[in-house]
Every structure is written in C-alpha cells, then in structure tokens.
C-alpha positions as CSV (number, residue, x, y, z in Angstrom):
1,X,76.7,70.5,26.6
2,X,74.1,70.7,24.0
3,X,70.9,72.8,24.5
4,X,69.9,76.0,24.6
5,X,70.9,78.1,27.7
6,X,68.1,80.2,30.0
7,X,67.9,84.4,29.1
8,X,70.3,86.3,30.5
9,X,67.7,88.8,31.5
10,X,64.9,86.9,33.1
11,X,62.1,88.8,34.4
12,X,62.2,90.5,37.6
13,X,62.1,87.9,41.0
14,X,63.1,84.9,38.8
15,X,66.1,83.0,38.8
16,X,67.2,82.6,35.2
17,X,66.9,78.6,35.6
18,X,63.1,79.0,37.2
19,X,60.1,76.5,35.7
20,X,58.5,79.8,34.5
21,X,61.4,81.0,32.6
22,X,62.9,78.1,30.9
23,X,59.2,76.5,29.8
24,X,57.1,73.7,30.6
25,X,60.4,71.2,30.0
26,X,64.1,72.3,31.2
27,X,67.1,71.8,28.2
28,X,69.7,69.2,29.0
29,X,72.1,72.6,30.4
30,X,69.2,74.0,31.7
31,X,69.4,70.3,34.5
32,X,73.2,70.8,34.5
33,X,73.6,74.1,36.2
34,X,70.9,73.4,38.2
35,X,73.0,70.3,39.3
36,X,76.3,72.1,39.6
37,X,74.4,74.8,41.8
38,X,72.3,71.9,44.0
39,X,75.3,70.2,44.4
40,X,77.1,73.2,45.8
41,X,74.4,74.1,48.6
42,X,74.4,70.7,49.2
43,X,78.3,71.0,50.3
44,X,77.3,73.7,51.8
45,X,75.5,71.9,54.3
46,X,71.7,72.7,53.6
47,X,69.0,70.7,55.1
48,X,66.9,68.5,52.4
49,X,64.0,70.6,53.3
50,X,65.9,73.9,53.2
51,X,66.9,72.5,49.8
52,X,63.7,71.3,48.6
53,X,62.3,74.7,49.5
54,X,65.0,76.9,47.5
55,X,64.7,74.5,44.4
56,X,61.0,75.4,44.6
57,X,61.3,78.9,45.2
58,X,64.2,79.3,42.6
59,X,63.5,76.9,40.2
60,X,59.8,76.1,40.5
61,X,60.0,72.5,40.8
62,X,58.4,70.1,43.5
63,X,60.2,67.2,45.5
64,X,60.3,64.5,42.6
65,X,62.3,66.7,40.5
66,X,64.2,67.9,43.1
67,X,64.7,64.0,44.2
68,X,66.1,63.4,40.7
69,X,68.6,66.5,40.9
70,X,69.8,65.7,44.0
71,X,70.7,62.1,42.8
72,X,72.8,63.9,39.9
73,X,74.0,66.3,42.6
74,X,75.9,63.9,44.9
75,X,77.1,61.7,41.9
76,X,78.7,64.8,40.9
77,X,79.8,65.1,44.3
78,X,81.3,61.8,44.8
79,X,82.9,62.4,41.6
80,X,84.7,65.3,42.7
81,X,85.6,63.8,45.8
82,X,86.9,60.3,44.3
83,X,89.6,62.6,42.0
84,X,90.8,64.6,44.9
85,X,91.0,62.4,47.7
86,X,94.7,60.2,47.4
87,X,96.3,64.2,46.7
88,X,94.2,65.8,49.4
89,X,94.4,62.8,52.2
90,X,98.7,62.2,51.4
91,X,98.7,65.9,52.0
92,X,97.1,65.5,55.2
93,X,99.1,63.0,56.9
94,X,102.4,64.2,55.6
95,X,101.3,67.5,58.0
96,X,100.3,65.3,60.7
97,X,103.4,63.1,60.5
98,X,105.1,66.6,60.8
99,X,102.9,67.4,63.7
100,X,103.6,64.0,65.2
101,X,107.5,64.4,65.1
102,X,107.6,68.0,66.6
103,X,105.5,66.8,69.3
104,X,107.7,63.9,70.2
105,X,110.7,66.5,70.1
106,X,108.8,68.6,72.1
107,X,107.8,65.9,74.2
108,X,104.5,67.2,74.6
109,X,102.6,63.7,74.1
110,X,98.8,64.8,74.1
111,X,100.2,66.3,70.6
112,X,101.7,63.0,69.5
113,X,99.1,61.0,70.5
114,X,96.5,62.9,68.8
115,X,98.4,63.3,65.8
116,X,98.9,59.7,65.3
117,X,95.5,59.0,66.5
118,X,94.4,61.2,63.3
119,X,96.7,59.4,61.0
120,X,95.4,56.2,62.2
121,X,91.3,57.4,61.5
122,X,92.8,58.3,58.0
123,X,94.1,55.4,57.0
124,X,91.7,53.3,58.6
125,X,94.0,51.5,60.7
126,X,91.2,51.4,63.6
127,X,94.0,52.7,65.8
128,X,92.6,55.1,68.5
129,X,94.3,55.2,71.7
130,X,92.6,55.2,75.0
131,X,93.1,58.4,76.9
132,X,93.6,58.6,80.7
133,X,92.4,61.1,82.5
C-alpha cells in the first residue's frame, strides 16, 4: 500500500482518517482503512443511514464518497466471503450430518428432519419438508 498514512496523534475529537485531518484529498491507504473499517460495520449490521452518518461524523465525508466506499466495502466483503465459504459451508454440514444421524439413533425425528432440512437449504437442493402439526 503506497501513500502516506494519517498522524498518529490527531487532534482532539477527530478520528485519525477524518477529511480535516488527512487534507482536502485522502492517500490511496488513507481509502483503504477507511474500507477495511466500513466494511467491518457493515458486517456488523449498520443501517446505510447509520453508516452514512458515522462516515460523516468520523471521516467528514458526504453520501457520494461514502457511496463509493461502500462499493469497495462489500467487494472486499464478497471477497472475503468467496475464500471462506467451500471450508466454512463443508464444515457445516459435516455437523449437521452428525446431528442428523444422532437424531435418527435417538429417534427423535423433529431433529432429523430439521437437520436434513438445513443440509438441503445449504446445498440448494430446494428440499424443505412439510411439517404437520
């Protein structure tokens, strides 16, 4: 990452990557930790106003920048999501297989049936059972 990086000391009330301490034009690493840090509150969970707000009050910058950030944001997002998913989602249904076959043993069937309901969702098998009540 070439540019240079905000003060370590900014002034008092001011995020070290706000408009008014970084000048008039944000450095290339200046955008990426801003991108890093949108993207994590938008895992979070955060509203686009809520976000829109903070990146004003923290950064100083109005909805088209923000816009522009947020674009990076999820790409970064999707990015991180793409590389994990095969481990994370294998992971997943080799518990829920597990689930699935102590259920049966148990014979407690709301168990199974929810177990492979899950594994069906996963894999996008369109399999979901119909439950009586």
């Amino acid at each position: 990452m070439s540019g240079v990086l905000p003060p370590s000391n900014p002034p008092a009330g001011l995020s070290p990557l706000h408009r008014d301490v970084c000048g008039k034009r944000a450095s290339k690493a200046v955008i990426a930790m801003r991108v890093q840090e949108l993207a994590q509150w938008i895992s979070q969970g955060a509203s686009r106003a809520t976000l829109i707000r903070r990146a004003l009050e923290e950064w100083g910058v109005g909805p088209d920048t923000y816009d522009q950030l947020h674009k990076q944001a999820t790409a970064v997002i999707r990015q991180r999501l793409d590389i994990e998913r095969p481990d994370y989602l294998a992971e997943k249904l080799a518990h829920a297989e597990y689930v699935f076959e102590q259920a049966c043993a148990d014979r407690c069937w709301p168990a199974a049936v929810g177990a492979l309901s899950l594994m069906g969702k996963w894999v996008g098998a369109g399999f979901a059972p119909k439950r009586h009540i």
